[in-house]
N, CA, C and O atoms as CSV, one atom per row, in Angstrom:
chain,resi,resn,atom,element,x,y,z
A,1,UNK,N,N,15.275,-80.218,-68.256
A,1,UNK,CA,C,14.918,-80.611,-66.902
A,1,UNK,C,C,13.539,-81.269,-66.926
A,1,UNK,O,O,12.581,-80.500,-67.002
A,2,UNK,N,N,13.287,-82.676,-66.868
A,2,UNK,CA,C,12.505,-83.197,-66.480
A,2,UNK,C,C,11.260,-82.578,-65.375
A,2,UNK,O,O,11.391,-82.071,-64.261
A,3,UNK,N,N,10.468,-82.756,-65.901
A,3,UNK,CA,C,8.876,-81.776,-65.049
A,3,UNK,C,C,7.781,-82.553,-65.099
A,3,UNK,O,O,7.454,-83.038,-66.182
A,4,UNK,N,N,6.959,-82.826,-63.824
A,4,UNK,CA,C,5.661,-83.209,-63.595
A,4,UNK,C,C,4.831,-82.986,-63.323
A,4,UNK,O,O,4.646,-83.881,-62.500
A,5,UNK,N,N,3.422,-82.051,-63.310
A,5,UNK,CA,C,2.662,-81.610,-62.659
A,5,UNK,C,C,1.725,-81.635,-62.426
A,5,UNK,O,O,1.105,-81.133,-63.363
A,6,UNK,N,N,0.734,-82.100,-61.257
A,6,UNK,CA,C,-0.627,-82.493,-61.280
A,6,UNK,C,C,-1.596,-81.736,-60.919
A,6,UNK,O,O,-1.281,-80.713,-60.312
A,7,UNK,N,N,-3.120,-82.014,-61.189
A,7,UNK,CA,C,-3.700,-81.171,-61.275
A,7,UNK,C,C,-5.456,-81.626,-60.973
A,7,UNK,O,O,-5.608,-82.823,-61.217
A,8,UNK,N,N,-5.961,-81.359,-60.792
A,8,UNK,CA,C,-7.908,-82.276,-60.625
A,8,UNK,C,C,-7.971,-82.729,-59.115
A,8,UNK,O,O,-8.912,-83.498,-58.925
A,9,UNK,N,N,-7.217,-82.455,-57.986
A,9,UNK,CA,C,-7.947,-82.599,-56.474
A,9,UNK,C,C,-8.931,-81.663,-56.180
A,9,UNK,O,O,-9.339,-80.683,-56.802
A,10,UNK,N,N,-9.222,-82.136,-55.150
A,10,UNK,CA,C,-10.270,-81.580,-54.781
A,10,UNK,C,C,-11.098,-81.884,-53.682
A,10,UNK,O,O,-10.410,-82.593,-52.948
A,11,UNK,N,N,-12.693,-81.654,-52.963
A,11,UNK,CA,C,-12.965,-82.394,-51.858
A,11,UNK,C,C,-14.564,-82.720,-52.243
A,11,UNK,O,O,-15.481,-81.916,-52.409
A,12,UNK,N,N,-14.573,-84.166,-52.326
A,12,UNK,CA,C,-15.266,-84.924,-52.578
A,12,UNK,C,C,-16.226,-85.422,-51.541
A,12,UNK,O,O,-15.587,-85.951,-50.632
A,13,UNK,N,N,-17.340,-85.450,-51.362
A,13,UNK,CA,C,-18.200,-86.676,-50.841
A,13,UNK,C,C,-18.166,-87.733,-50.412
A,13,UNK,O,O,-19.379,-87.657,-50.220
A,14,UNK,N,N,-17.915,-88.763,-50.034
A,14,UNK,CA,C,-17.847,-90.693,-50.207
A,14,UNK,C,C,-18.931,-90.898,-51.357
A,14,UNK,O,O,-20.113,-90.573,-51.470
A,15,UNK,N,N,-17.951,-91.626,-52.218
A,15,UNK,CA,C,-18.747,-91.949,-53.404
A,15,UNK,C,C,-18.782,-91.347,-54.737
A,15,UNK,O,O,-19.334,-91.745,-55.763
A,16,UNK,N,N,-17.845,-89.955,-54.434
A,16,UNK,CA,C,-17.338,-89.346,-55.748
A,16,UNK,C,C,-16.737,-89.852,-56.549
A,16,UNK,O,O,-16.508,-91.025,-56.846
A,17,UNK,N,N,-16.486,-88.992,-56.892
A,17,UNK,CA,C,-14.944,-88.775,-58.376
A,17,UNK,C,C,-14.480,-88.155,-58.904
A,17,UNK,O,O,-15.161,-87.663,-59.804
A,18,UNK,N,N,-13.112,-87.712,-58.808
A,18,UNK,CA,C,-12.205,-87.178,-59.295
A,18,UNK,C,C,-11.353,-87.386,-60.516
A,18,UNK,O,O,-11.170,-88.581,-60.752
A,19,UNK,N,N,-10.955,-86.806,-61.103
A,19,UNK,CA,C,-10.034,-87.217,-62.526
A,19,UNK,C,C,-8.614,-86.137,-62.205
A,19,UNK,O,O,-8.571,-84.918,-62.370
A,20,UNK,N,N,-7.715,-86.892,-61.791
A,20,UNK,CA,C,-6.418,-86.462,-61.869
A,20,UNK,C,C,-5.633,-86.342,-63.035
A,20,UNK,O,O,-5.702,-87.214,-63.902
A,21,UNK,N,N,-4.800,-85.237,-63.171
A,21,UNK,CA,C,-3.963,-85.402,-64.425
A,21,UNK,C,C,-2.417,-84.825,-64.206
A,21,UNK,O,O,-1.964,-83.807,-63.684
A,22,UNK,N,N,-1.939,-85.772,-64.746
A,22,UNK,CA,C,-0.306,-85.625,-64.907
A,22,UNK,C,C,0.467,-84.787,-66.303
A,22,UNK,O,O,0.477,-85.337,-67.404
A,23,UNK,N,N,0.815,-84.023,-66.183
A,23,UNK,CA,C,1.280,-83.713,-67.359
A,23,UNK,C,C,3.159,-83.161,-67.476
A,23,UNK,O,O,3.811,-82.234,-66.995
A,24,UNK,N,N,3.392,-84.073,-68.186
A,24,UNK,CA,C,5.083,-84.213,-67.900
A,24,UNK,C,C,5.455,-83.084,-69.472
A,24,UNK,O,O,4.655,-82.758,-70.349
A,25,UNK,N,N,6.702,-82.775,-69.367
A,25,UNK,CA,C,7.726,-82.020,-69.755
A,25,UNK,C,C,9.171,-82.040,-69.515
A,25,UNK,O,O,9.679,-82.281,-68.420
A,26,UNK,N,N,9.870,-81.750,-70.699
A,26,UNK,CA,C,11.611,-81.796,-70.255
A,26,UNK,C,C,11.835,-83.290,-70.630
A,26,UNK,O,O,13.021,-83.557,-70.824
A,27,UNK,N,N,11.100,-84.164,-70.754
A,27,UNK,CA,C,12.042,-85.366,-70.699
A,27,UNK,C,C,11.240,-86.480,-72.002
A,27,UNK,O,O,10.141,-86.228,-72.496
A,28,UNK,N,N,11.880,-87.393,-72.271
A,28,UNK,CA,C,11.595,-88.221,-73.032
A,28,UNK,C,C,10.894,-89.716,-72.772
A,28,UNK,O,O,11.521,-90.773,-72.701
A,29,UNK,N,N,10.028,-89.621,-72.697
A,29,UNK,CA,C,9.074,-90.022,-71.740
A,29,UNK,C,C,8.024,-91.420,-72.394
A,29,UNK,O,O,6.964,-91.934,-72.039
A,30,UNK,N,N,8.891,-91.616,-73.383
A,30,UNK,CA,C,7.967,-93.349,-74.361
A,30,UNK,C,C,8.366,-94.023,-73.706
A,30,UNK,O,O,7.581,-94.961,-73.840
A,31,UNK,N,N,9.380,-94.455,-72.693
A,31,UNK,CA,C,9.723,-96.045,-72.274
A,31,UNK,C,C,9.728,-95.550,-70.698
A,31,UNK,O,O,10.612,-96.203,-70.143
A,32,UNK,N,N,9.216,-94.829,-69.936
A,32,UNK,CA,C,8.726,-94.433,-68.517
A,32,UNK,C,C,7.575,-94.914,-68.130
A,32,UNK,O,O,6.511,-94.720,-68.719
A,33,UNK,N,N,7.790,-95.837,-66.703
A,33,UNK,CA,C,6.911,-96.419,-65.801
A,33,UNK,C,C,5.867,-95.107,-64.548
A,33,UNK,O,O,5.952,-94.701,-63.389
A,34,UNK,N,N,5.231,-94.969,-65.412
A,34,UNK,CA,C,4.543,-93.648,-64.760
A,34,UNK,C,C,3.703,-93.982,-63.348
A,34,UNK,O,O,2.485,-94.150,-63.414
A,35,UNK,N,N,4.350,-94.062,-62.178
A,35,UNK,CA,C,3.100,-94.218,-60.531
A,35,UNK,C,C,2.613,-93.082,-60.384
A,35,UNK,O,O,2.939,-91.909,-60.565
A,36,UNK,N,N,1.594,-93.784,-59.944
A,36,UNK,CA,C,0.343,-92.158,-59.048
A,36,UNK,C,C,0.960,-92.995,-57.393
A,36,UNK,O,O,1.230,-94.152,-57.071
A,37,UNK,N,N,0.966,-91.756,-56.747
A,37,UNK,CA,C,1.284,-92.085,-55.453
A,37,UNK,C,C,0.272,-91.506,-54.538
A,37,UNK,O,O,-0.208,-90.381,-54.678
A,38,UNK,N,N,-0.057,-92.430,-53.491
A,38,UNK,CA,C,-1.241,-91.093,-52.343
A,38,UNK,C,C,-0.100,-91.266,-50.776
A,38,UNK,O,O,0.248,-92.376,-50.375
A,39,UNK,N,N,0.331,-89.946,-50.083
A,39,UNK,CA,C,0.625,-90.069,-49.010
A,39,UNK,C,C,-0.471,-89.397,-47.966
A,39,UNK,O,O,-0.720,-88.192,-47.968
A,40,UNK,N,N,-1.010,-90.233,-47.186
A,40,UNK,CA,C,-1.988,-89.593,-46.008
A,40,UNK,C,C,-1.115,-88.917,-45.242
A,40,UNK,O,O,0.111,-89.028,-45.274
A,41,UNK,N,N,-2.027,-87.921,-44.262
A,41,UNK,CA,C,-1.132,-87.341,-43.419
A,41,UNK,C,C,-1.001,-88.305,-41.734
A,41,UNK,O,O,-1.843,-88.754,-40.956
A,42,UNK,N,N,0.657,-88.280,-41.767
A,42,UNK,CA,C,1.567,-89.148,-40.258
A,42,UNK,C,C,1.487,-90.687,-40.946
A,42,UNK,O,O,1.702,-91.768,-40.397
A,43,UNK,N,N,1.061,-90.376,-42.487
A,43,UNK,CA,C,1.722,-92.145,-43.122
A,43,UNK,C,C,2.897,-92.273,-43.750
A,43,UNK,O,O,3.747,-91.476,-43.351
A,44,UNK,N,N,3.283,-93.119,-44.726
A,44,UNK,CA,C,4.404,-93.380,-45.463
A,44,UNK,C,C,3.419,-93.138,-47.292
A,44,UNK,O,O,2.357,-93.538,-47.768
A,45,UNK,N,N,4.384,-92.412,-47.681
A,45,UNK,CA,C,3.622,-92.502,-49.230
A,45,UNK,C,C,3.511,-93.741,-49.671
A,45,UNK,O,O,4.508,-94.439,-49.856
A,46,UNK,N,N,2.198,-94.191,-49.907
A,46,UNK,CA,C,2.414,-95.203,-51.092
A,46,UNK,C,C,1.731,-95.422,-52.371
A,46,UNK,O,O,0.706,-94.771,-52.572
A,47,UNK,N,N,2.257,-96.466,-53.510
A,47,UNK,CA,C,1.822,-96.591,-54.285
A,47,UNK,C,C,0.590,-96.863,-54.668
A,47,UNK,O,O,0.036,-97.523,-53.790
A,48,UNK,N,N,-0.120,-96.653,-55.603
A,48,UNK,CA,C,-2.065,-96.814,-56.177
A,48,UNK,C,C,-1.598,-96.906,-56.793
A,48,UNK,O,O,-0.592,-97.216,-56.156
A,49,UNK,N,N,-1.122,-96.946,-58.336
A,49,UNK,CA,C,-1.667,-96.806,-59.439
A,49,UNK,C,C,-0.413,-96.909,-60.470
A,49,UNK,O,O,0.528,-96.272,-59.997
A,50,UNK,N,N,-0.147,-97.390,-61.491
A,50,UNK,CA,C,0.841,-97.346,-62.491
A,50,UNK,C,C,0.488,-97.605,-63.745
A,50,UNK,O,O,-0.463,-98.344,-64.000
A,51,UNK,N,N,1.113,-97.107,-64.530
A,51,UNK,CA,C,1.303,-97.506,-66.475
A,51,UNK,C,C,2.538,-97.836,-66.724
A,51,UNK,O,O,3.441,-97.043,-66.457
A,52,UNK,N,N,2.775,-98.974,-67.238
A,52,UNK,CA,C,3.787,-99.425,-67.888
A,52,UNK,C,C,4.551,-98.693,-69.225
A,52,UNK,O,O,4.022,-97.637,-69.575
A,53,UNK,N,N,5.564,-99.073,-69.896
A,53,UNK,CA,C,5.697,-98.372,-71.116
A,53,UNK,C,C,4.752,-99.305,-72.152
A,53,UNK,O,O,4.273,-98.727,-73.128
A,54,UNK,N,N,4.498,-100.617,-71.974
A,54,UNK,CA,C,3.834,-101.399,-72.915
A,54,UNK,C,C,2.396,-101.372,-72.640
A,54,UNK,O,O,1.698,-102.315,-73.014
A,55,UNK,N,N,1.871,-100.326,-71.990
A,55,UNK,CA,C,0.691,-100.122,-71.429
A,55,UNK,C,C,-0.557,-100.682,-70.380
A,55,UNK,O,O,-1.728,-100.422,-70.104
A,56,UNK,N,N,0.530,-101.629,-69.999
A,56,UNK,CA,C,-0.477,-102.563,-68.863
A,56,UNK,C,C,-0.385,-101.868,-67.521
A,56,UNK,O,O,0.604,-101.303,-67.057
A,57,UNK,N,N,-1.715,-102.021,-66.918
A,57,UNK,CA,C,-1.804,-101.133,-65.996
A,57,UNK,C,C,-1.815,-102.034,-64.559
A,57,UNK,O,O,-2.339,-103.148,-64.585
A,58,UNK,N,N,-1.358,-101.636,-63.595
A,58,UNK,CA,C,-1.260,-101.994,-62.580
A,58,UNK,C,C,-1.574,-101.544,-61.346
A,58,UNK,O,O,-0.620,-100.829,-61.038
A,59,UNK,N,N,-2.480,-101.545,-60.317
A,59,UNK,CA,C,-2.738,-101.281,-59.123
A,59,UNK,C,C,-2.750,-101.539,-57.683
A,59,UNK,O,O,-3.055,-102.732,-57.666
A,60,UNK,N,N,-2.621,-101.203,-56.550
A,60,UNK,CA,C,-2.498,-101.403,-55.463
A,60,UNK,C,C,-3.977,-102.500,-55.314
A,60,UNK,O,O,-4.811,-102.717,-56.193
A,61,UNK,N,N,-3.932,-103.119,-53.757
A,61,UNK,CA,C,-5.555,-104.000,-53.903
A,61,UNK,C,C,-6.751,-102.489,-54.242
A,61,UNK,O,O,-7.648,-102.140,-55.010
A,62,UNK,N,N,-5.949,-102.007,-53.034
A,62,UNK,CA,C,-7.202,-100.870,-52.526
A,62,UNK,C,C,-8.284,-100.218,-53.632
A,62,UNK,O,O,-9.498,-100.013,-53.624
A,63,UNK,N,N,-6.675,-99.901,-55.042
A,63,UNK,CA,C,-7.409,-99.286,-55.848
A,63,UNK,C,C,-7.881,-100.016,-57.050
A,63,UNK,O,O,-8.194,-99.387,-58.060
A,64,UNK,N,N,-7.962,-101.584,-56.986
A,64,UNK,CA,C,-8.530,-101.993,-57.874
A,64,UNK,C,C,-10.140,-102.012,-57.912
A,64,UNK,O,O,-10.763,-102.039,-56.851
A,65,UNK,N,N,-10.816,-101.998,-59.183
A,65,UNK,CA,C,-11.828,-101.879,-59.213
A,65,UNK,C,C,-12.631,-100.405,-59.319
A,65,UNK,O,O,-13.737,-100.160,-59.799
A,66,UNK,N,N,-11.665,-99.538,-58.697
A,66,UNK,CA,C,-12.015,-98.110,-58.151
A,66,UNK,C,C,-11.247,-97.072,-58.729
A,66,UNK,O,O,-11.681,-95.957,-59.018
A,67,UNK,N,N,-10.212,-97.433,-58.869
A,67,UNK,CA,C,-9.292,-96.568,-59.601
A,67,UNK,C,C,-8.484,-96.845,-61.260
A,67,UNK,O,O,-7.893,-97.858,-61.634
A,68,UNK,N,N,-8.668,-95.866,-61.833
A,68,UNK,CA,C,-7.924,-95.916,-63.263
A,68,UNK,C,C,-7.238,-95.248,-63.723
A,68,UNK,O,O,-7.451,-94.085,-63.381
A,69,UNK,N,N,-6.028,-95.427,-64.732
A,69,UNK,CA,C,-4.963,-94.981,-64.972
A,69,UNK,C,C,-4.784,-95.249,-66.600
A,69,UNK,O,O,-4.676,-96.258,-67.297
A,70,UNK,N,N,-4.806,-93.984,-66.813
A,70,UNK,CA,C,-4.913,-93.524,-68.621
A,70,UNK,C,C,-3.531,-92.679,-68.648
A,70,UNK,O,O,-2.938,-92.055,-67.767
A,71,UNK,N,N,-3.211,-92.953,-70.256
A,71,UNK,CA,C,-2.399,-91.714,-70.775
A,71,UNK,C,C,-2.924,-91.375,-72.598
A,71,UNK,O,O,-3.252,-92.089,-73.546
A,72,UNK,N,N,-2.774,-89.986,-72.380
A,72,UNK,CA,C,-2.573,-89.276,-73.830
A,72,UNK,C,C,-1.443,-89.121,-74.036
A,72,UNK,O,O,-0.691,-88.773,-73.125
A,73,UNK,N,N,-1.119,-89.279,-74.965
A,73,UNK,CA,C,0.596,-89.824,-75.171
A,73,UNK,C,C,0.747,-88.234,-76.553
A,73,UNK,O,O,1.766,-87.739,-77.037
A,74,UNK,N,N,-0.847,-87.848,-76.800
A,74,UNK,CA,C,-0.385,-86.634,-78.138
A,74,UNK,C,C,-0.285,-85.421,-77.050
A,74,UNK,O,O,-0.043,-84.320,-77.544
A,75,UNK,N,N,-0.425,-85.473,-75.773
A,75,UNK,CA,C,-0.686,-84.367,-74.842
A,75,UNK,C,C,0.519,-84.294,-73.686
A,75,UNK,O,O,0.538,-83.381,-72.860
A,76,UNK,N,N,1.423,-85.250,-73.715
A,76,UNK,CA,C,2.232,-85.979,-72.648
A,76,UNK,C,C,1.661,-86.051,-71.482
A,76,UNK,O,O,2.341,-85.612,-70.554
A,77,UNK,N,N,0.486,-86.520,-71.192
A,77,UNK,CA,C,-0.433,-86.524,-69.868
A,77,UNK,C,C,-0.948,-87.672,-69.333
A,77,UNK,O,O,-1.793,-88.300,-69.971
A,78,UNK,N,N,-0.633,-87.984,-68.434
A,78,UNK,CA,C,-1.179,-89.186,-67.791
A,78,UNK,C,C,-2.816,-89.029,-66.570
A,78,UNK,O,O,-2.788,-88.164,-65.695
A,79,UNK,N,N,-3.778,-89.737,-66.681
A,79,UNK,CA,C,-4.720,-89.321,-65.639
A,79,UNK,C,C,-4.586,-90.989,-64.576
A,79,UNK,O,O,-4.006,-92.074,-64.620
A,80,UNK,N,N,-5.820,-90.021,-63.471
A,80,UNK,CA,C,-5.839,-91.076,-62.790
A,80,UNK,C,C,-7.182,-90.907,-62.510
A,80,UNK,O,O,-7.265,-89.720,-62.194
A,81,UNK,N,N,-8.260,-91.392,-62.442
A,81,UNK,CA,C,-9.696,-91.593,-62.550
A,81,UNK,C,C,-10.272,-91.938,-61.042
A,81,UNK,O,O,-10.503,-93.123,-60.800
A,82,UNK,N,N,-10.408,-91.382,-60.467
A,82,UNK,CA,C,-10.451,-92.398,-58.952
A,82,UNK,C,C,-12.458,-92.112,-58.990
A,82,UNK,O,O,-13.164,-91.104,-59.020
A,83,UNK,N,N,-12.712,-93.513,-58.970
A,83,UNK,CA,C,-14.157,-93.655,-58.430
A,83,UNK,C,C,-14.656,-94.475,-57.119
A,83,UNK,O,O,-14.004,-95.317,-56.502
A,84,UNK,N,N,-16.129,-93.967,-56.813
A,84,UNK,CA,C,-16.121,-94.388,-55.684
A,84,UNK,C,C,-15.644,-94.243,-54.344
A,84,UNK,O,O,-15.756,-95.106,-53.473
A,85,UNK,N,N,-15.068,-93.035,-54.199
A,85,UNK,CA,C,-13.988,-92.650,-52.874
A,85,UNK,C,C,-15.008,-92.986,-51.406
A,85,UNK,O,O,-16.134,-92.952,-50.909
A,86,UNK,N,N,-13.711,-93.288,-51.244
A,86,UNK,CA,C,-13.841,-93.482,-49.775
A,86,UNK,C,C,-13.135,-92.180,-48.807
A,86,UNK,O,O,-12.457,-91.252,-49.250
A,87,UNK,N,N,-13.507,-92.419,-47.412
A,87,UNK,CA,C,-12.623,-91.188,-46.851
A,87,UNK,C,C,-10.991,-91.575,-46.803
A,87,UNK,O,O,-10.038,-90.799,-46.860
A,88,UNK,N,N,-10.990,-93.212,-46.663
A,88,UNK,CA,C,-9.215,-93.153,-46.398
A,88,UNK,C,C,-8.695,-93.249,-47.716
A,88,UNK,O,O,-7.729,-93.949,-48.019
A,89,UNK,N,N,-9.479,-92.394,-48.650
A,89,UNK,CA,C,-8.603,-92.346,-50.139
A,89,UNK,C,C,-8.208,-90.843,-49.877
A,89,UNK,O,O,-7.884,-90.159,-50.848
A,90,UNK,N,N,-8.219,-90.319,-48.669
A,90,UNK,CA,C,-7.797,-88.702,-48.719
A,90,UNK,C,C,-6.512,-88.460,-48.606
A,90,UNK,O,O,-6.019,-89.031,-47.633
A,91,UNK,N,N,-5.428,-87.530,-49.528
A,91,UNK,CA,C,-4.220,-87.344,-48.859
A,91,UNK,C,C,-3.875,-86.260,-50.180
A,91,UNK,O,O,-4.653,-85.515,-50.777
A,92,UNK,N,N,-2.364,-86.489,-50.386
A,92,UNK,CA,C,-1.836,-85.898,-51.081
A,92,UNK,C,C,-1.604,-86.541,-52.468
A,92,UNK,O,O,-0.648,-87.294,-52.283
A,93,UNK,N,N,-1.886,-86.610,-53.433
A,93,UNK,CA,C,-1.936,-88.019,-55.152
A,93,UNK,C,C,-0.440,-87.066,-55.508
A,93,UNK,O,O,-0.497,-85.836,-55.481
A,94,UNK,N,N,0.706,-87.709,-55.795
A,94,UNK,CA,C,1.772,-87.778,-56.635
A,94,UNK,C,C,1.990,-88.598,-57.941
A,94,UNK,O,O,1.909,-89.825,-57.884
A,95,UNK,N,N,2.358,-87.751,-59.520
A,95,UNK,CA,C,2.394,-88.562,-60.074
A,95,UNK,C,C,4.149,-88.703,-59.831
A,95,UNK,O,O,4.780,-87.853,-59.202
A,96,UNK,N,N,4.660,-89.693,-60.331
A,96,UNK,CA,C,5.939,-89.343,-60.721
A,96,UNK,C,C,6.453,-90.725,-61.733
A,96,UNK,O,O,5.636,-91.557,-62.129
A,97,UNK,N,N,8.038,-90.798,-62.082
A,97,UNK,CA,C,8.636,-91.389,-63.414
A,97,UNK,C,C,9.876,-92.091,-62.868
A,97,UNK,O,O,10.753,-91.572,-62.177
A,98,UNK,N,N,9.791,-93.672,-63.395
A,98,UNK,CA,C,10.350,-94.448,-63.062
A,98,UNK,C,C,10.796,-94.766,-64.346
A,98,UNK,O,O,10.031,-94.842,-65.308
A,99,UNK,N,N,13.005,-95.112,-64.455
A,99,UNK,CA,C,13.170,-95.635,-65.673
A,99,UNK,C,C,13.427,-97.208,-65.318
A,99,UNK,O,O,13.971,-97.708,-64.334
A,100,UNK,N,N,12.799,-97.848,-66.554
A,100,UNK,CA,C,12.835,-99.329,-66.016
A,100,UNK,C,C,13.751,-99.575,-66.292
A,100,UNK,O,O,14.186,-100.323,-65.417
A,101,UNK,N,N,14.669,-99.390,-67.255
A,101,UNK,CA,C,15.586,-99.997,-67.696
A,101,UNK,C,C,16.757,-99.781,-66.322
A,101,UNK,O,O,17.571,-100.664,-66.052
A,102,UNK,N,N,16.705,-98.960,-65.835
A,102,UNK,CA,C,17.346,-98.461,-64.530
A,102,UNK,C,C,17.071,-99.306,-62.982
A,102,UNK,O,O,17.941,-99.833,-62.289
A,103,UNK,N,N,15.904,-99.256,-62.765
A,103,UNK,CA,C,15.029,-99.157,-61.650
A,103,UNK,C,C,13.868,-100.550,-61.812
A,103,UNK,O,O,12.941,-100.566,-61.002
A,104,UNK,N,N,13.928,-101.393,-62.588
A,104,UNK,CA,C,12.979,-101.867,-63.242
A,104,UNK,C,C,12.137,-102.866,-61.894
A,104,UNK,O,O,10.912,-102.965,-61.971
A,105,UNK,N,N,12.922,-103.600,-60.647
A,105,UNK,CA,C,11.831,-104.422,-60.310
A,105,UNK,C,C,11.476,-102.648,-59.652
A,105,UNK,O,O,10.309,-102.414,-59.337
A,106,UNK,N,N,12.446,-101.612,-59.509
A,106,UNK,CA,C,11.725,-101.056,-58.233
A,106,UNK,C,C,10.159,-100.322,-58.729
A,106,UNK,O,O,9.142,-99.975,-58.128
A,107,UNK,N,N,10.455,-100.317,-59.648
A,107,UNK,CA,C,9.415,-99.538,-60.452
A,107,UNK,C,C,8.383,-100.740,-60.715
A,107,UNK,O,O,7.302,-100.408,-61.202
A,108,UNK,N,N,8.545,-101.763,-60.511
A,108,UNK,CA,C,6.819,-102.785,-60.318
A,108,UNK,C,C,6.402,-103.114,-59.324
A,108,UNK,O,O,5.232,-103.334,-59.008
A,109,UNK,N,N,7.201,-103.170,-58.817
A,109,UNK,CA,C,6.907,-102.613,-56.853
A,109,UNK,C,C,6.661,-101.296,-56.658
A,109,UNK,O,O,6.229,-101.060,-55.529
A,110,UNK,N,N,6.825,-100.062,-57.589
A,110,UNK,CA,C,6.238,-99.274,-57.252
A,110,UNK,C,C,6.355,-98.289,-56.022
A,110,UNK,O,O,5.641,-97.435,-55.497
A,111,UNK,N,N,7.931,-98.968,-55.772
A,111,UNK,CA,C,8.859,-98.409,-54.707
A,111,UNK,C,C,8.996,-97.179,-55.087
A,111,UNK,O,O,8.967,-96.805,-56.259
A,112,UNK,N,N,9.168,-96.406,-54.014
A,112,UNK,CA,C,9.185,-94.806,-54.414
A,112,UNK,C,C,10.716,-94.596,-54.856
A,112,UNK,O,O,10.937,-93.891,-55.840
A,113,UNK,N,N,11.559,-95.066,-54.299
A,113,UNK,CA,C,13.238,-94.704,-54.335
A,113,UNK,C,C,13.825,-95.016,-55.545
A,113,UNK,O,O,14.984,-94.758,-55.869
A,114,UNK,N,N,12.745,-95.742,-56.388
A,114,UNK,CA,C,13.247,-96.170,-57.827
A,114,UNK,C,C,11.795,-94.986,-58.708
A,114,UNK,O,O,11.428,-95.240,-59.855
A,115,UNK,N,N,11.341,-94.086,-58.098
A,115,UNK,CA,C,11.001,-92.772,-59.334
A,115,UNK,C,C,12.017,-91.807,-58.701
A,115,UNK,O,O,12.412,-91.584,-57.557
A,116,UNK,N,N,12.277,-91.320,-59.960
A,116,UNK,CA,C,13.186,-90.461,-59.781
A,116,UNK,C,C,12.855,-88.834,-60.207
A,116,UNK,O,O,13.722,-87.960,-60.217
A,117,UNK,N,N,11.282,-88.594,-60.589
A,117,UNK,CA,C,11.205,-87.650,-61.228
A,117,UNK,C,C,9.709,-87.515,-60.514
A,117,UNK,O,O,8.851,-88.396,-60.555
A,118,UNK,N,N,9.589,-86.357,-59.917
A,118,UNK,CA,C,8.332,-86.287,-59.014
A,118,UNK,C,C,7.249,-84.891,-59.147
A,118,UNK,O,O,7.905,-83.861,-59.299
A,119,UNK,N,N,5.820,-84.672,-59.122
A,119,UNK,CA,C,5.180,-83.594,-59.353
A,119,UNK,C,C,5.085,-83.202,-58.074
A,119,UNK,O,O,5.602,-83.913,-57.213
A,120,UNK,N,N,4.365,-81.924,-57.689
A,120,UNK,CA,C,4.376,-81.421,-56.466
A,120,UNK,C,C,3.255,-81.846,-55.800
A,120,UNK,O,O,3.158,-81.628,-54.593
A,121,UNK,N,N,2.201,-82.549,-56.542
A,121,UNK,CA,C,1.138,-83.442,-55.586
A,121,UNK,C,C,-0.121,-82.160,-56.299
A,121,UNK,O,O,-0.099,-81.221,-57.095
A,122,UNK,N,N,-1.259,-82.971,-55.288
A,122,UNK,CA,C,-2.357,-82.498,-55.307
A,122,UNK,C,C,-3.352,-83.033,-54.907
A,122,UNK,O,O,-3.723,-84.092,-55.411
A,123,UNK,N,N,-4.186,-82.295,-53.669
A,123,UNK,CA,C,-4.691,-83.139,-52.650
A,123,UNK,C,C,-6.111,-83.243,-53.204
A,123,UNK,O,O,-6.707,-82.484,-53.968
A,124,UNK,N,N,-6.611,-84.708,-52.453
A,124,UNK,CA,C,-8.085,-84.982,-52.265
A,124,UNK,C,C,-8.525,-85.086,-50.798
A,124,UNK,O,O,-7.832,-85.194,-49.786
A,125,UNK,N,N,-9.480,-85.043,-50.905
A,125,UNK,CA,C,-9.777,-85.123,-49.576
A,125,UNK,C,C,-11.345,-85.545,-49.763
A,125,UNK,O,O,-12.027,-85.038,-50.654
A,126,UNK,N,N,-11.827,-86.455,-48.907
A,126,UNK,CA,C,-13.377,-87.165,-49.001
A,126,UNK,C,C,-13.897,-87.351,-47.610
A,126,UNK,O,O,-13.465,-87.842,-46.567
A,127,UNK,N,N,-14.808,-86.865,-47.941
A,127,UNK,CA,C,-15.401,-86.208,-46.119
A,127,UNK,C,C,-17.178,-85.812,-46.089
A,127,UNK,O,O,-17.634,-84.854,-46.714
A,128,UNK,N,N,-17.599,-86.279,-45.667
A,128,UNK,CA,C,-18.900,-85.818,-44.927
A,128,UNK,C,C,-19.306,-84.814,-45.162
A,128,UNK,O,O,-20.326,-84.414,-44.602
């Protein structure tokens, strides 16, 4: 059974930083399109952040510049680096696993309905 679980929220300042981490299990996981997701609360989840299987990284506008997306591949763990926060970077961060070969534009769009394998989240929150 495929497993995701995240971990490093927390409540930040404006102007912090956080280091999120993903750490997967159960599944076979070298050719998986890995998204970080943030849903605010009364929004729609959306995408920040992705790793390819060929390792190019990809981001929303918001989080370019500000946000980064690593994996340890000897640890099965993916992070997400967020610098600089702002307050509307507060919500709930999801990592979860997209197969491309399956799902492939949905997974560069970064569409949620094409991951199919999801962690239980873990909130930030950036505040005054």
């Amino acid at each position: 059974q495929a497993q995701l679980s995240e971990s490093g929220g927390g409540s930040v300042q404006p102007g912090g930083s956080l280091r999120l981490a993903c750490v997967a299990s159960g599944y076979t996981y070298d050719t998986v399109y890995l998204g970080w997701f943030r849903q605010a609360p009364g929004k729609e989840r959306e995408g920040v952040a992705a790793l390819d299987s060929d390792g190019d990284r990809h981001y929303q506008d918001s989080a370019k510049g500000r946000f980064s997306v690593s994996q340890d591949k000897a640890k099965n763990t993916w992070y997400l680096d967020l610098n600089s926060l702002k307050p509307e970077d507060t919500g709930m961060y999801y990592c979860a696993a997209c197969n491309p070969f399956l799902w492939g534009p949905r997974c560069v769009a970064m569409d949620p309905s094409g991951f199919r394998f999801w962690g239980q989240g873990t909130q930030v929150t950036v505040s005054s």
